[in-house]
C-alpha positions as CSV (number, residue, x, y, z in Angstrom):
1,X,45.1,4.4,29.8
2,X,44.1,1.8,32.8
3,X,42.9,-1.5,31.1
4,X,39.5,-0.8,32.5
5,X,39.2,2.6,30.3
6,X,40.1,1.1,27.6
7,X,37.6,-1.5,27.8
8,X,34.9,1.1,28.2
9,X,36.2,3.1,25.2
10,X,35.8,-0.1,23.1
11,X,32.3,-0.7,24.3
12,X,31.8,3.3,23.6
13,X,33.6,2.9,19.9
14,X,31.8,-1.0,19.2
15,X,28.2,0.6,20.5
16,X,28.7,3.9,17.7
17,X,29.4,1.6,14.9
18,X,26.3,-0.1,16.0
19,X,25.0,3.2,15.7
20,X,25.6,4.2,12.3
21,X,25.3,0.8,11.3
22,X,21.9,0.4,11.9
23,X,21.1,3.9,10.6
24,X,19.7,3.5,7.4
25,X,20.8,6.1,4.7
26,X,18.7,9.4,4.2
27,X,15.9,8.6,1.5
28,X,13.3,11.4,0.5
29,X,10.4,11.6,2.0
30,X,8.9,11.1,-1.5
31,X,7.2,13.5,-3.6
32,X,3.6,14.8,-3.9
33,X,1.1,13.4,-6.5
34,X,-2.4,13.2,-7.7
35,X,-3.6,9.7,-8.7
36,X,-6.8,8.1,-10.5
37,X,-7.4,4.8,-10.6
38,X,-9.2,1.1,-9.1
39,X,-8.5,0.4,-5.6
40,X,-7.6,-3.2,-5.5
41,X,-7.1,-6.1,-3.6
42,X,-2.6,-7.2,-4.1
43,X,-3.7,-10.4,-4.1
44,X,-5.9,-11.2,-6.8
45,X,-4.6,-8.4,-8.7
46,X,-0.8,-9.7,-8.5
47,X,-1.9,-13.5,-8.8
48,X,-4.1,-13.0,-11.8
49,X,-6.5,-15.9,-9.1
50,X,-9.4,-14.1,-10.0
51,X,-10.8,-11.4,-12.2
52,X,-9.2,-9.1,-9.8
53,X,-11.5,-5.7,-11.1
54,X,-14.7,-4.0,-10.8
55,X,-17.8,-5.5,-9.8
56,X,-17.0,-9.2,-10.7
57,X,-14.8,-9.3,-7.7
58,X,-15.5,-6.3,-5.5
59,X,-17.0,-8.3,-2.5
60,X,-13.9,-10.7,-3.0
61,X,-12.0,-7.5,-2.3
62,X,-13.3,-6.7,0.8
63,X,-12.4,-10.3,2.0
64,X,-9.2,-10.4,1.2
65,X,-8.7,-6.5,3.0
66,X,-10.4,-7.8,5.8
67,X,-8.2,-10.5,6.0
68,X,-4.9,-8.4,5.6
69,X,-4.1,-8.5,2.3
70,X,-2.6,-4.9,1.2
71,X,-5.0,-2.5,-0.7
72,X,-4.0,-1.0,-3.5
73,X,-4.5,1.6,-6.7
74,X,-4.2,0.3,-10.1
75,X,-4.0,3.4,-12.3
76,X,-5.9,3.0,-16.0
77,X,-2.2,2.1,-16.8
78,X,-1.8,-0.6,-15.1
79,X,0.7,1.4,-13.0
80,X,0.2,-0.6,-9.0
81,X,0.6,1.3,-5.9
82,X,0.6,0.0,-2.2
83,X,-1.7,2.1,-0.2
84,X,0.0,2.6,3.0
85,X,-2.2,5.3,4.6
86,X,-5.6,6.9,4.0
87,X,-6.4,10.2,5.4
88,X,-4.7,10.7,9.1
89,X,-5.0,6.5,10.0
90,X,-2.9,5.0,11.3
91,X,-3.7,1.2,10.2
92,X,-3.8,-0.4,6.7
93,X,-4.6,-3.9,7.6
94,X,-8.8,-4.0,7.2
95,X,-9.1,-0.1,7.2
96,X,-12.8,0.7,7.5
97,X,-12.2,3.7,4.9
98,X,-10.3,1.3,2.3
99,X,-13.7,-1.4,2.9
100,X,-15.2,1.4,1.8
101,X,-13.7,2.4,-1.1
102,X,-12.6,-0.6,-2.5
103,X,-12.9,-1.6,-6.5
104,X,-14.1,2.5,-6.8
105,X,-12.1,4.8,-8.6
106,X,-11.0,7.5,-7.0
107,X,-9.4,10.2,-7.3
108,X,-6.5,11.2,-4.5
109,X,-3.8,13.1,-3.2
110,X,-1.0,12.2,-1.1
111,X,2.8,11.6,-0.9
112,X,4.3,8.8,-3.2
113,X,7.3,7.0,-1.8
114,X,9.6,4.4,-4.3
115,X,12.1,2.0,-2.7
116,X,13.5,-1.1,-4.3
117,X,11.2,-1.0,-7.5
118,X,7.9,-0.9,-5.1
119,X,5.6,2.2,-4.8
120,X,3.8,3.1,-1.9
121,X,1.4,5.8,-1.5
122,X,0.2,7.7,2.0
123,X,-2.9,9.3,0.6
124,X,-3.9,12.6,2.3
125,X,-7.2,13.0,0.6
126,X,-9.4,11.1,-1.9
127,X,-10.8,13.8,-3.5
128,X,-13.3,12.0,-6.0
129,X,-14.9,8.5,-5.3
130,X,-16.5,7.8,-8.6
131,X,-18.1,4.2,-7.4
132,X,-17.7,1.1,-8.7
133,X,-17.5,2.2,-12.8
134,X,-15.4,-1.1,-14.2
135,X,-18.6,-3.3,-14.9
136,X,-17.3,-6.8,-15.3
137,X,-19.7,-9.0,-13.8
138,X,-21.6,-8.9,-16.9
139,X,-18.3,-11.2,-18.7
140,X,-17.2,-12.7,-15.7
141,X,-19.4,-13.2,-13.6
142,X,-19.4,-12.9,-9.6
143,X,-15.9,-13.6,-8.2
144,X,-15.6,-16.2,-6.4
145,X,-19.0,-17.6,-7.3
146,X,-18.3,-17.0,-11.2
147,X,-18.2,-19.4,-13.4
């Protein structure tokens, strides 16, 4: 071999083990599952800042989704999930639908992907939106206005 083909052969061989360095091994897609529970603001919920549920803090909430802070649902077990995706959106951060839905309980269906201890959900359809039922104004007070 000239010294110029093996100079391109070693660009060829350095550029694949790029290649298949930077491919990430094959995870699952994830698997299918129906969920219940609060959507939820990470940040308050995580923090323990505020009261973090229901109608003591739903309008907090919708600041903090507005403002980019994931949404989540917090299943009656205290199970947390990172909504990723609502129906066919494409965004997450200040979602119109999520607005709308947070501190409800709904009902939904969708794919459920773990990775590194974290679960993240890409919800196809939210089959039930009970509403705000997790009345804790009445003990808390209005977050952040409470007392």
């Amino acid at each position: 071999m000239s010294a110029i083909s093996s100079k391109r052969w070693m660009v060829v061989l350095a550029g694949l083990a790029l290649a298949v360095v930077a491919i990430p091994p094959s995870r699952g897609a994830g698997h299918r599952v129906k969920l219940t529970g609060e959507v939820i603001d990470s940040w308050c919920q995580t923090t323990g800042i505020m009261v973090a549920l229901g109608t003591a803090h739903h309008q907090c909430a919708i600041w903090c989704a507005v403002g980019g802070i994931p949404v989540g649902l917090r299943t009656s077990d205290g199970t947390l999930y990172t909504i990723l995706r609502v129906d066919k959106d494409k965004a997450n951060v200040a979602n119109p639908r999520l607005l709308r839905l947070q501190t409800h309980e709904v009902s939904v269906e969708g794919d459920l992907i773990e990775r590194d201890g974290l679960r993240y959900l890409l919800i196809d359809q939210v089959m039930d939106d009970h509403g705000i039922i997790n009345q804790t104004h009445a003990d808390s007070g209005i977050q952040p206005f409470g007392e």
